[in-house]
C-alpha positions as CSV (number, residue, x, y, z in Angstrom):
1,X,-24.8,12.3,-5.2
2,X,-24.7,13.6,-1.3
3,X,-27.8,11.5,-0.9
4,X,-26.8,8.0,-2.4
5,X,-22.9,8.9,-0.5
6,X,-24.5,8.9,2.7
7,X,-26.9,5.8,2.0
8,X,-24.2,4.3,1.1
9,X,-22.2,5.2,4.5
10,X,-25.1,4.0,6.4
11,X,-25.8,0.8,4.9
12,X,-22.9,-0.3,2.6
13,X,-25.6,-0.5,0.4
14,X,-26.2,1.1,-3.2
15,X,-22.5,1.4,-4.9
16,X,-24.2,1.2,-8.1
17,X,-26.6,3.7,-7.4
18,X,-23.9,6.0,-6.1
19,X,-21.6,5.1,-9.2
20,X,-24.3,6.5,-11.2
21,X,-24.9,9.2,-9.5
22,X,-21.4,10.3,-10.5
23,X,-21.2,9.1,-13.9
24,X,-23.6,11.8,-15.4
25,X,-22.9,11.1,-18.7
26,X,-23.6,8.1,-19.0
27,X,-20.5,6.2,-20.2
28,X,-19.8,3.6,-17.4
29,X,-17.2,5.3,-16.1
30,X,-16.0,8.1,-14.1
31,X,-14.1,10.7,-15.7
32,X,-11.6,13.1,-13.7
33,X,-14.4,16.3,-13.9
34,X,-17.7,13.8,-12.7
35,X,-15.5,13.2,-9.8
36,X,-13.9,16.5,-8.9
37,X,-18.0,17.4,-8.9
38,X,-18.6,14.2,-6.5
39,X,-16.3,15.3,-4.3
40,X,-17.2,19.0,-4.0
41,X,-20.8,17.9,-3.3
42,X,-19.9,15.1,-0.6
43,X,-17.4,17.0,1.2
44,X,-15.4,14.3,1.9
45,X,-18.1,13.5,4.9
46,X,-17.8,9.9,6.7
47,X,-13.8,9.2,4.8
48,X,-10.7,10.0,5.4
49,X,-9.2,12.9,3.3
50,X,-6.6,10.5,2.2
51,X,-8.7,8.0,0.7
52,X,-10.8,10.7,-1.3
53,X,-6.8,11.7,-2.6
54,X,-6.0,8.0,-3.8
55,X,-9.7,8.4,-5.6
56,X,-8.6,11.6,-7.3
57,X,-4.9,9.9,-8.3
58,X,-6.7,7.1,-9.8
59,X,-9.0,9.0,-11.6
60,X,-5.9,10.9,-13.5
61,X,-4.6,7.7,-14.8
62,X,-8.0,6.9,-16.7
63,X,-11.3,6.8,-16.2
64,X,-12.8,4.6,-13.7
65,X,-15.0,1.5,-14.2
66,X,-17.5,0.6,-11.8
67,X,-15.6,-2.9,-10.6
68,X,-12.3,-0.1,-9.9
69,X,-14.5,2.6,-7.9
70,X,-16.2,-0.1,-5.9
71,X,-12.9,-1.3,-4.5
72,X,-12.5,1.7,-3.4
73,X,-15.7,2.1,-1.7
74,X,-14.3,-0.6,0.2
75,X,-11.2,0.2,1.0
76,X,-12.2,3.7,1.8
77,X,-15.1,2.9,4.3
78,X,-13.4,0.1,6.4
């Protein structure tokens, strides 16, 4: 995950790599534990701390689709 994070910083390349990276079982989306483990392991390097918390609020709604966590990839690295 820390690996395809920081490609991703670097290039703004390989969101889908990165979104399953996080999604380790498989099911398309990101549940609330997949990414409390993301962001343990990324250390919310190269983001603001506050976009990492809209990330986490979203997640508690539902799960996350990829189309959902890729807007935020935008948002969040602006």
């Amino acid at each position: 995950q820390k690996g395809n994070w920081m490609t991703y910083l670097s290039s703004g390349l390989g969101s889908d790599n990165l979104f399953r990276s996080i999604d380790t079982n498989h099911d398309k989306t990101i549940q609330v534990k997949e990414l409390h483990v993301f962001l343990e392991s990324v250390d919310f390097k190269g983001v603001h701390p506050r976009a990492f918390k809209i990330l986490n609020e979203l997640a508690h709604d539902h799960e996350l689709d990829m189309e959902e966590f890729k807007s935020w990839l935008i948002l969040a690295t602006k």
